[in-house]
C-alpha positions as CSV (number, residue, x, y, z in Angstrom):
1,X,-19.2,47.2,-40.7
2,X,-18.6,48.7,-37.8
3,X,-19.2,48.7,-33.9
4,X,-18.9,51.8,-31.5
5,X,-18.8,52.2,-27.7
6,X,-18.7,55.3,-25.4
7,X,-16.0,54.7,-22.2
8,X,-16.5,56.8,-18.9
9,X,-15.6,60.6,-19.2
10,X,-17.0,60.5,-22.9
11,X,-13.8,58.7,-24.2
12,X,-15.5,57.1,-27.7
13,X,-13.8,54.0,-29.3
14,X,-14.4,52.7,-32.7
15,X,-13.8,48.4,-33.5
16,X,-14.1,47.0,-36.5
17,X,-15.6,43.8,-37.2
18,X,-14.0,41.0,-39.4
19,X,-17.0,39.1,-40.9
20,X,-15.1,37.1,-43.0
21,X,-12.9,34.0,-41.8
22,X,-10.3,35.6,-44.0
23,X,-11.3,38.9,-42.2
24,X,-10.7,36.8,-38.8
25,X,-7.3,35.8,-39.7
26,X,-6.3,38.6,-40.9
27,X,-7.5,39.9,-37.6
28,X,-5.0,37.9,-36.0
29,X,-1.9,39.6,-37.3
30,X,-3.0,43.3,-37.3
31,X,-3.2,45.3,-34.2
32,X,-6.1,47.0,-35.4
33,X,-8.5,44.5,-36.1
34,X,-6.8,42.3,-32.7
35,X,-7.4,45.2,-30.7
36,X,-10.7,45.8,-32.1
37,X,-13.8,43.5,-32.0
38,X,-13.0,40.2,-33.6
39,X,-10.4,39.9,-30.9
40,X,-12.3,41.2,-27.9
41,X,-15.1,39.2,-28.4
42,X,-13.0,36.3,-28.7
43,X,-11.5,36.5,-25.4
44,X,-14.7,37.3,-23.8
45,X,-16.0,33.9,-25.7
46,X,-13.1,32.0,-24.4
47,X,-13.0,33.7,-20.9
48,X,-16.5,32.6,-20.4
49,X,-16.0,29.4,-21.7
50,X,-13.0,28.9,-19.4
51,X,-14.6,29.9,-16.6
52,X,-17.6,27.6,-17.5
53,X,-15.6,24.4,-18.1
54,X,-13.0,24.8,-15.4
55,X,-15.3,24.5,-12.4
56,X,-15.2,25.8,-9.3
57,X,-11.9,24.5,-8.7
58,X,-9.9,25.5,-11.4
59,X,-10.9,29.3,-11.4
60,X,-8.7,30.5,-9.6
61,X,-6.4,30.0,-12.8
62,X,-8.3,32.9,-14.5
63,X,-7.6,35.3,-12.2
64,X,-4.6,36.8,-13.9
65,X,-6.5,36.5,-17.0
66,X,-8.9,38.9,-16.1
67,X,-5.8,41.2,-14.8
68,X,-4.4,41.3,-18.0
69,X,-7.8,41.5,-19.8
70,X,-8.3,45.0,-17.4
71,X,-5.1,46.0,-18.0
72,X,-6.0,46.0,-22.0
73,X,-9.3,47.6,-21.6
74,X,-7.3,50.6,-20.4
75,X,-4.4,50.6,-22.7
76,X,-7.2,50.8,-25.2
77,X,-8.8,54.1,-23.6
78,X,-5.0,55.2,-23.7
79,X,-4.8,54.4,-27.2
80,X,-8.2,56.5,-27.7
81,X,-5.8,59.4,-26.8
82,X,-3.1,59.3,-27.9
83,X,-2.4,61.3,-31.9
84,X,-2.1,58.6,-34.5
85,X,0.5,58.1,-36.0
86,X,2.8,58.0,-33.2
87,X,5.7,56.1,-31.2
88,X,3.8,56.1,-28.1
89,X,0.6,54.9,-30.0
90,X,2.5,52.3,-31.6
91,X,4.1,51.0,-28.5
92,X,0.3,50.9,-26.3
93,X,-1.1,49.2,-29.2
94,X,1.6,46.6,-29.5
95,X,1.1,46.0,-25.7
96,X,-2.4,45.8,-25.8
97,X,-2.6,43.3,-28.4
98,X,0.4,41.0,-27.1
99,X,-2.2,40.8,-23.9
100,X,-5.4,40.3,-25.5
101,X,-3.4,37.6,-27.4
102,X,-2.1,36.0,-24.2
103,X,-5.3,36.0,-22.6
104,X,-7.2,33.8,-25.5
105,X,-4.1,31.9,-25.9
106,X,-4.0,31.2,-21.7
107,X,-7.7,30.5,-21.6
108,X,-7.6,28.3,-24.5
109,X,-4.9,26.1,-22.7
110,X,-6.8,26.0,-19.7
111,X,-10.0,24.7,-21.6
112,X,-8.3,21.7,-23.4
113,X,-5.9,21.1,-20.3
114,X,-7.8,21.0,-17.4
115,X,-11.5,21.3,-18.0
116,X,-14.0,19.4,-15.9
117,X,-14.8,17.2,-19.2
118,X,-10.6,16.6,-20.0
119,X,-10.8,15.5,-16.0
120,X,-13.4,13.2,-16.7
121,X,-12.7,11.3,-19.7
122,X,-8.8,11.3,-19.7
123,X,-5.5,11.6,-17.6
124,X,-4.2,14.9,-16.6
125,X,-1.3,16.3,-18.9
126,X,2.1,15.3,-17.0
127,X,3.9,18.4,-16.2
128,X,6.6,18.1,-18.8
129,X,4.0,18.4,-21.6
130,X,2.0,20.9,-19.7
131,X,5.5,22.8,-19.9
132,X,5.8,22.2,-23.3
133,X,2.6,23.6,-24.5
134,X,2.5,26.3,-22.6
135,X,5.9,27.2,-24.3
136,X,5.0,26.9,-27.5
137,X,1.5,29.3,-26.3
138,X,4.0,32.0,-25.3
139,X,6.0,31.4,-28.3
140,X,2.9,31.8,-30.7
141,X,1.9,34.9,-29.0
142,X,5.3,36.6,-29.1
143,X,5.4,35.9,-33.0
144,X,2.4,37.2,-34.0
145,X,2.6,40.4,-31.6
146,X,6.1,40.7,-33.7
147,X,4.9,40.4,-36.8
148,X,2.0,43.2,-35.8
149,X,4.8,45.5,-35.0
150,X,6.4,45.0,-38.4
151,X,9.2,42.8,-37.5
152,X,9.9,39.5,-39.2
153,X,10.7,36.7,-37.1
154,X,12.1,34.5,-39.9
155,X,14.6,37.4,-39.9
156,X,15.3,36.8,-36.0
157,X,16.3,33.3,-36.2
158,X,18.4,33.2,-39.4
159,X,20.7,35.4,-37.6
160,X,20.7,33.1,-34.3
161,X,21.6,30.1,-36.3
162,X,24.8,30.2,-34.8
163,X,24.4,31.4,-31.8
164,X,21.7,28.6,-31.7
165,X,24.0,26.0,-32.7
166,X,26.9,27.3,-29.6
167,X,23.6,27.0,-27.2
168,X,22.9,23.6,-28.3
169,X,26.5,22.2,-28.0
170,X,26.9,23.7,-24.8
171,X,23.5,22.3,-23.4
172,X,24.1,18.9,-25.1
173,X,23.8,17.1,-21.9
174,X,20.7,19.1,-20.7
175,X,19.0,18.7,-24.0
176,X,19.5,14.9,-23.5
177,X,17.8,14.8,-20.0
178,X,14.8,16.9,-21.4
179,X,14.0,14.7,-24.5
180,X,14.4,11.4,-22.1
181,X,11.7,13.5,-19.9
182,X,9.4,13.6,-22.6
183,X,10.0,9.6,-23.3
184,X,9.5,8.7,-20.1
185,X,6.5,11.3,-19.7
186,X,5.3,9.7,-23.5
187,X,5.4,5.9,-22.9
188,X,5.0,6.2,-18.8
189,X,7.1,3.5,-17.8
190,X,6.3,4.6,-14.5
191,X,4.2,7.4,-12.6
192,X,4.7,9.6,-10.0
193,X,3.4,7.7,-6.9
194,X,5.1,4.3,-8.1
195,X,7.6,2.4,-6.3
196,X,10.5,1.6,-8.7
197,X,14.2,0.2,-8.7
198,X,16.7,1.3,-11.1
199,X,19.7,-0.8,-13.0
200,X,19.2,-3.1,-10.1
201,X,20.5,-0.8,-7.6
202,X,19.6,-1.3,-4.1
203,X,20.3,2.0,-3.4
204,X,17.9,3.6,-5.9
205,X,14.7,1.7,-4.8
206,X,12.1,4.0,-4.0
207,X,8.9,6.3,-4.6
208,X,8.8,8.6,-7.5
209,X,7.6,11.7,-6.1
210,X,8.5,14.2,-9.5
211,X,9.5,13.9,-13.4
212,X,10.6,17.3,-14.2
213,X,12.7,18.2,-17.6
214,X,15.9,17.4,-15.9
215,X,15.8,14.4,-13.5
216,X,13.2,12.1,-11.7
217,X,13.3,12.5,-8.0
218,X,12.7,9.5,-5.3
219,X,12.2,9.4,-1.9
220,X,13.7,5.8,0.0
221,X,12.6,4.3,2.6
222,X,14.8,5.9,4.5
223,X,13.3,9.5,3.5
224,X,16.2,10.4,1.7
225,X,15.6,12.2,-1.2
226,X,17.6,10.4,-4.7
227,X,17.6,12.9,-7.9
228,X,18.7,10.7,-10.9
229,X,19.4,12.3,-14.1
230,X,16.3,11.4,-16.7
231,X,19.2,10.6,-19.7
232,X,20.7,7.7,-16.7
233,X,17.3,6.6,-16.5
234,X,16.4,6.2,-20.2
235,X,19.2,4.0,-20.7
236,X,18.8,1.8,-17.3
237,X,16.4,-1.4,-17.0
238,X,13.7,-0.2,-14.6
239,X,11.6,-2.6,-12.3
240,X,8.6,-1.2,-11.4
241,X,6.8,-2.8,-8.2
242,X,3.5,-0.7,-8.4
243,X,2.7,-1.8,-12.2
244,X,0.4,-3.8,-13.7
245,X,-1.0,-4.3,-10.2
246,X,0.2,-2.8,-6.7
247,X,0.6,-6.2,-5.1
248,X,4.7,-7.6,-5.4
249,X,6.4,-10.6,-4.5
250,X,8.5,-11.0,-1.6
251,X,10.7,-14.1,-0.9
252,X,12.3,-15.6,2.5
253,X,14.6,-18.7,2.4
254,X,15.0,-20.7,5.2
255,X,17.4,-24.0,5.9
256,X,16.0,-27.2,8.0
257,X,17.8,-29.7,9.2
258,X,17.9,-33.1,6.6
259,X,16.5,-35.3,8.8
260,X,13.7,-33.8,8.9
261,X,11.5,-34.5,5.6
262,X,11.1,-31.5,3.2
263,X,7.3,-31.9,3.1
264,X,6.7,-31.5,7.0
265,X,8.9,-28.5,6.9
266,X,7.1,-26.9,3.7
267,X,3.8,-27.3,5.6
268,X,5.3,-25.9,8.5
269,X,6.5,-22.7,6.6
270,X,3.1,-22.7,4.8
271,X,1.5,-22.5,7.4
272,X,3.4,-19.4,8.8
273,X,3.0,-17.4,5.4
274,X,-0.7,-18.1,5.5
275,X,-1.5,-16.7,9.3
276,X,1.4,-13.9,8.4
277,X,0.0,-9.7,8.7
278,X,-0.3,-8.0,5.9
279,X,0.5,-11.3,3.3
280,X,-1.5,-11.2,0.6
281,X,-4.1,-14.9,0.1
282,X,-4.0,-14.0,-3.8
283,X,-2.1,-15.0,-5.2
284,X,-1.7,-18.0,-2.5
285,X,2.1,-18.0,-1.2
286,X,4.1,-21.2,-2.3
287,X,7.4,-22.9,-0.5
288,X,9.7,-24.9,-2.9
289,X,12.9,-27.0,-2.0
290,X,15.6,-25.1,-3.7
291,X,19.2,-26.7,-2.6
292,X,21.1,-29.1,-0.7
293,X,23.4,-26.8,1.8
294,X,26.5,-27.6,3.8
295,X,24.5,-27.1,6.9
296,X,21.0,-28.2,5.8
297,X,18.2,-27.8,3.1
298,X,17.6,-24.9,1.6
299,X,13.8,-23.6,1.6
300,X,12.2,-21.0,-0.6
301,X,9.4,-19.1,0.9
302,X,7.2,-16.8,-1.8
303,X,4.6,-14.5,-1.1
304,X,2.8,-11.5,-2.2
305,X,2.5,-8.3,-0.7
306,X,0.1,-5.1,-1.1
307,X,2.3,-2.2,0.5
308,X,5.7,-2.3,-0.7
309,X,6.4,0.7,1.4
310,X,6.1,-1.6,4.4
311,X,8.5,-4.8,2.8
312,X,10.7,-4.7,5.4
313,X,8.7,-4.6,8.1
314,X,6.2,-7.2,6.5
315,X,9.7,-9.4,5.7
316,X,10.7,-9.2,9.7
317,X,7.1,-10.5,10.6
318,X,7.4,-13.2,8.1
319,X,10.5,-14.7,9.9
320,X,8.9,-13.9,13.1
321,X,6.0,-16.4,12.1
322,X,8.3,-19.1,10.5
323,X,10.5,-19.0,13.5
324,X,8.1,-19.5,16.3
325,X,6.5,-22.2,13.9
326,X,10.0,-24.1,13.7
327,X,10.2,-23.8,17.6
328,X,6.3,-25.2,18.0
329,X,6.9,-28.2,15.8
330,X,10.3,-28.9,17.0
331,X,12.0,-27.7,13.3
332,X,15.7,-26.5,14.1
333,X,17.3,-24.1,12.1
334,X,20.9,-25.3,11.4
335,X,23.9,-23.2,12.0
336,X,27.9,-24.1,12.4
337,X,28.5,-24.8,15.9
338,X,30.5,-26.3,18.1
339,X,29.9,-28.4,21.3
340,X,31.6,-29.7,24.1
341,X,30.0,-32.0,25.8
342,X,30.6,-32.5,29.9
343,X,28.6,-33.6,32.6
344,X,28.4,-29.8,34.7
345,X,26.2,-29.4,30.8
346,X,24.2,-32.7,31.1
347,X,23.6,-31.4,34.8
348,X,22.1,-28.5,34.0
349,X,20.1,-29.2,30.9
350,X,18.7,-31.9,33.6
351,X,17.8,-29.4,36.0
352,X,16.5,-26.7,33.8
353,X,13.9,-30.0,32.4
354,X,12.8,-30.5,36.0
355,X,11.8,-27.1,36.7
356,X,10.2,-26.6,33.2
357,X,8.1,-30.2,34.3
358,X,7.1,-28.2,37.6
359,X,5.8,-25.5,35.4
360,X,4.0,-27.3,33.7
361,X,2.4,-29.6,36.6
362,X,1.2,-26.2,38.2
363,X,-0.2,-25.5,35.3
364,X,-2.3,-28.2,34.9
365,X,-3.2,-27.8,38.6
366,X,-5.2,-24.6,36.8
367,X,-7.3,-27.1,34.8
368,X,-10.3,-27.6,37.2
369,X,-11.6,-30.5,35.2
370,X,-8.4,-32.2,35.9
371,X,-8.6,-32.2,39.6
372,X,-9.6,-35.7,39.8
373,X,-6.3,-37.1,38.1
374,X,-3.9,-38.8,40.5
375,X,-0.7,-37.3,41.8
376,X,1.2,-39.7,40.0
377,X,-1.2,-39.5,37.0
378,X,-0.7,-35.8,36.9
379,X,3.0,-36.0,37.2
380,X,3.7,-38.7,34.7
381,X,1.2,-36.0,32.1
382,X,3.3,-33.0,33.1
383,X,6.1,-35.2,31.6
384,X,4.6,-35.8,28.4
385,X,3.2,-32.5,27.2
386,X,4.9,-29.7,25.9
387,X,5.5,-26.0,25.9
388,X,5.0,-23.8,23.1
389,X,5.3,-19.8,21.7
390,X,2.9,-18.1,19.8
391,X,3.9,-14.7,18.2
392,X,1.5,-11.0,18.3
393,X,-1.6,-11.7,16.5
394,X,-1.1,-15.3,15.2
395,X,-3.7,-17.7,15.4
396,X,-3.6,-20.5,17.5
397,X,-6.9,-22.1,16.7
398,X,-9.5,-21.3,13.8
399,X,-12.9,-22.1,14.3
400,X,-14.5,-25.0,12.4
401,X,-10.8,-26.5,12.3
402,X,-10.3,-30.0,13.5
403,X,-8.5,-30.4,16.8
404,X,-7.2,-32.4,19.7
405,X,-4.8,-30.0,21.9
406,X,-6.0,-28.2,25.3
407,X,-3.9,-25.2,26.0
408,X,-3.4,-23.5,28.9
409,X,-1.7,-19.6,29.1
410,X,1.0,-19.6,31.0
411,X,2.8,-16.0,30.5
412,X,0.6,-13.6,27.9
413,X,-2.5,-13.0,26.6
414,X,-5.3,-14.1,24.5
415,X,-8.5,-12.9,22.7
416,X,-11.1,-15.2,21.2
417,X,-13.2,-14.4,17.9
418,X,-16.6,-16.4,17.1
419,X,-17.6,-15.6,13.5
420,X,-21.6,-15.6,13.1
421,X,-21.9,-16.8,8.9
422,X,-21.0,-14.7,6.1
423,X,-23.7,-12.0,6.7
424,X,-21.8,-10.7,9.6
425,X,-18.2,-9.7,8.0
426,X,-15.6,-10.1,10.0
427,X,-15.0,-12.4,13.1
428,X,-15.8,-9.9,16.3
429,X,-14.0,-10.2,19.6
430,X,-16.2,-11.9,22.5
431,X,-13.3,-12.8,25.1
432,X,-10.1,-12.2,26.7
433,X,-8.1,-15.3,28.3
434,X,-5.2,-14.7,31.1
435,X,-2.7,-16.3,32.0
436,X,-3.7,-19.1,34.2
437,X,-7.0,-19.7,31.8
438,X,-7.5,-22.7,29.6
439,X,-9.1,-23.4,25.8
440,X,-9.6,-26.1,23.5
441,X,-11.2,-28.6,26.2
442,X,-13.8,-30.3,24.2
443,X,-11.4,-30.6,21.1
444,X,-8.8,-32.7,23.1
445,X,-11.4,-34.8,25.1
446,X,-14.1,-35.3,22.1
447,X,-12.3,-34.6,19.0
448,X,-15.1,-31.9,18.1
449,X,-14.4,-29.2,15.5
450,X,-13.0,-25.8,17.5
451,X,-15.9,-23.5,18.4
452,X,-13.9,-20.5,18.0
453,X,-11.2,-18.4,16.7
454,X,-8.3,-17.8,19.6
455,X,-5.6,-15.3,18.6
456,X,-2.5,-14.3,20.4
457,X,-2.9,-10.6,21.2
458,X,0.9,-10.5,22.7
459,X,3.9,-13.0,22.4
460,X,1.9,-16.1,24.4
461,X,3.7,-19.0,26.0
462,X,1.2,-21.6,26.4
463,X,1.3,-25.5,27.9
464,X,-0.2,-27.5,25.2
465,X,-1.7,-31.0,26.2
466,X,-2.4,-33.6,22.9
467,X,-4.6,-36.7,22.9
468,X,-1.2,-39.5,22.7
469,X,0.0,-37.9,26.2
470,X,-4.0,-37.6,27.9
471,X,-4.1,-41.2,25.8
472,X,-1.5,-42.8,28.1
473,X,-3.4,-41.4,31.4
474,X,-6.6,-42.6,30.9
475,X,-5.5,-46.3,29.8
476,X,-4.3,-46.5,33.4
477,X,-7.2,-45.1,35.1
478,X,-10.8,-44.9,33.1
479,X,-12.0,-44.7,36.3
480,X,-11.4,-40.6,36.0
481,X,-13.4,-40.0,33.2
482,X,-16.7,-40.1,35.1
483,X,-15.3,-37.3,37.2
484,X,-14.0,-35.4,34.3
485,X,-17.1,-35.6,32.2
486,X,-19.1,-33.9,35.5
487,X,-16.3,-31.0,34.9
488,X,-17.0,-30.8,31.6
489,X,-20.5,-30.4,31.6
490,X,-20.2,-27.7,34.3
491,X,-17.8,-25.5,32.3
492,X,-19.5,-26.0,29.0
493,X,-22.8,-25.0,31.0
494,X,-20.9,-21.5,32.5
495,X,-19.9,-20.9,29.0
496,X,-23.2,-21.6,27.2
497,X,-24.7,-18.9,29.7
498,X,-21.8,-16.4,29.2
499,X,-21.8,-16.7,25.8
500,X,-25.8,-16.6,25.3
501,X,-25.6,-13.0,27.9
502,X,-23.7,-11.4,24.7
503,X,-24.9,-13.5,21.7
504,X,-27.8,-15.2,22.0
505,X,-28.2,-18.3,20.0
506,X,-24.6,-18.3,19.4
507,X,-23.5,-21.1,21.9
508,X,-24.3,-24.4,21.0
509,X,-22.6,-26.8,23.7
510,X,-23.7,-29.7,25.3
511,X,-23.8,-29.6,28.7
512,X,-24.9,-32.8,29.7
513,X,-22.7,-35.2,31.3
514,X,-23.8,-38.5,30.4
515,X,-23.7,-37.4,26.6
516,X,-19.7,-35.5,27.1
517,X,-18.9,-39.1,29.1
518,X,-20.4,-41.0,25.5
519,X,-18.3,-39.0,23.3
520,X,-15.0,-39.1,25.5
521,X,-15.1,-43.1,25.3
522,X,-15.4,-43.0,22.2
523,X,-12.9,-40.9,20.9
524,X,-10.1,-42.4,23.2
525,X,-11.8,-45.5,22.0
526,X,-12.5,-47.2,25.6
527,X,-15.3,-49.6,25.9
């Protein structure tokens, strides 16, 4: 059975049709039957198919398909003219076939490679494999186009054997690297995209960014570019930081002084981890006492981390946090050093406490409901409160936490968050404090829960006054707290009417004297 078609300028070409699947096969390996229908129906089957299943964005792939299926259209009109038998109809037909081959071959690799259902349902080929198929493609096209023209390519590699063998000895090393490619690229130990460490190296910590046949290539933190051989790699112990999960643990260790106990200085550095950027809250960081130093007691500080590309960074704001934690709750970190003690030193360090008690005694000038305190009263409090340093973005107070500190800015910055119940998300931003500005009132007069969240925005130095030192002042005059309750009232009422302006029904603060003036006695416990 037959089929016939008439080309432009009356040019008439005959294809024969294999109707058989023995016919088929057999169409495979003769030019004739390739070149006539059996293959050029195929590759308009598979074409079509390919274009089909690759999508929109894969098509573009095709385009040198269809090249090369044009380009055998026209070696068949040639062929349609040229006397048979001939050299030159012999070498055209040979041609045309090895391109209609490549063309069902291609399009069949680009329909079980990269499909839009292979996309879907599985993980793209890695490269190496991709290489490696396409390879053996080419290589099954080449044979059979040599067996059409009458060569026998068991004949080709008997008498490369050795030639084969010199290549192979010579290539030894190469040969290695590409069969640890394909074990790497076979059991995935890692993927491009993960961060990995090799042998323990320090050096070779980074971001795979390619596994080709040779080597795997990283880029550092540093944006240098490491190429390590895939045959080093294969016999190294990898640690992989991205796998199972993208979160990795990070460790600080920290010494305190003895006589401090370990659990007030685990809390301490608990504290800092928790209210750390970018520190993950699970899995929950952890502080264990590791060893007894020469200098002190040694502290270990784990926590987890999403980004490993930022470690370093994340590492420095973790020690940021634990230091100005230490310096808050008067935690030393112990060092060798020396000291020679003289009076010019006592001298100073006397004089440098004076002017830090003026600074403070102006600041609580600042405090308007603190105006009715004594000179003395106010002098003797400036002496018992204390300075302390709050780092970028950590939290001073957390609303709904328990309190009993007022705080008042004196260099820096604040900016207060009210969270409105779960439905709302995140906490939103209703205030900025300046320096000069106070919080925390109602906490350190009537023990009540903090009404809001107040974050550092900048490094904040801030006077902090407690309930023992306002404890001391109002045993020796309860007199005041009349006065102060009045004070109360009329900042809680400014703040209830600020705070309604933006959010209404947010504020909930009592603004009555007589009931502040209740709850002041009895927290302070004074009849």
């Amino acid at each position: 059975m037959f089929c016939e078609w008439t080309l432009p300028a009356g040019v008439r070409i005959r294809y024969t049709l294999g109707m058989t699947s023995a016919g088929f096969l057999e169409g495979l390996f003769e030019s004739k039957a390739t070149i006539g229908g059996v293959g050029l129906i195929l590759a308009v089957v598979v074409l079509g198919a390919a274009f089909v299943l690759l999508g929109a964005s894969g098509r573009g792939k095709l385009k040198s398909l269809l090249v090369m299926f044009g380009a055998h259209l026209m070696l068949l009109v040639i062929i349609s003219q040229l006397p048979e038998p001939s050299r030159a109809h012999s070498a055209v037909t040979v041609l045309a076939l090895f391109l209609l081959l490549l063309v069902i071959a291609r399009s069949g690799f680009f329909i079980f490679a990269d499909s839009v259902l292979i996309r879907r349902w599985a993980q793209p080929l890695p490269k190496i494999i991709r290489d490696i198929l396409q390879a053996l493609v080419y290589a099954a096209v080449l044979l059979i186009t040599l067996r059409a023209a009458g060569v026998d390519p068991s004949s080709l590699l008997t008498t490369s054997a050795l030639l084969t063998a010199v290549i192979g000895l010579s290539m030894q090393e190469t040969l290695g690297n590409m069969f640890a490619g394909l074990s790497i690229q076979a059991q995935e130990p890692f993927r491009v995209g993960d961060w990995i460490q090799i042998d323990g190296n320090d050096r070779l910590v980074g971001r795979v960014t390619e596994i080709n046949w040779r080597a795997t290539k990283l880029i550092t933190n540093e944006e240098v570019e490491v190429i390590v051989p895939n045959g080093a790699i294969a016999k190294a112990s990898i640690r992989n930081y991205s796998r199972p999960t993208p979160s990795s643990r990070r460790s600080v260790r920290v010494q305190a002084p003895y006589d401090i106990s370990p659990a007030r200085v685990r809390e301490a550095m608990l504290d800092a981890l928790h209210d750390a950027p970018n520190v993950l809250a699970q899995p929950p960081p952890s502080v264990v006492t590791e060893e007894f130093a020469d200098h002190g007691v040694g502290y270990w500080g784990r926590f987890f981390i999403q980004d490993f590309s930022r470690r370093e960074t994340i590492d420095s704001e973790v020690r940021d946090r634990i230091w100005f934690t230490f310096a808050r709750e008067g935690i030393s970190i112990p060092y060798p050093i020396r000291v020679n003690y003289n009076q010019d030193a006592a001298d100073t360090q006397a004089e440098k406490d004076a002017e830090d008690r003026v600074r403070r005694r102006r600041a609580l000038e600042k405090v308007d409901f603190l105006s009715s305190l004594p000179k003395d009263d106010m002098d003797e409090l400036a002496g018992l409160i204390t300075t302390q340093l709050f780092a970028p973005g950590e939290s001073i107070i957390r609303q709904g936490r328990a309190g009993q500190e007022l705080y008042i800015i004196e260099h820096g910055e604040v900016a207060v968050f009210l969270e409105m119940g779960e439905a709302s998300g995140t906490p939103r931003e209703i205030a900025r404090l300046y320096e000069g500005e106070y919080f925390g009132e109602m906490s350190l007069m009537t023990g009540e829960a903090r009404s809001a969240t107040v974050r550092a925005v900048g490094e904040v130095e801030l006077v902090m006054v407690d309930k023992p030192a306002f404890q001391r002042i109002i045993e020796d005059n309860p007199t005041v707290l009349e006065q102060i309750s009045e004070g109360l009232a009329k900042r809680q009422s400014e703040l209830k009417t600020n705070a309604e302006k933006t959010h209404p029904g947010a504020a909930n603060l009592a603004t009555d004297s007589h009931i502040i003036l209740k709850r002041i006695r009895r927290f302070f416990s004074i009849g």
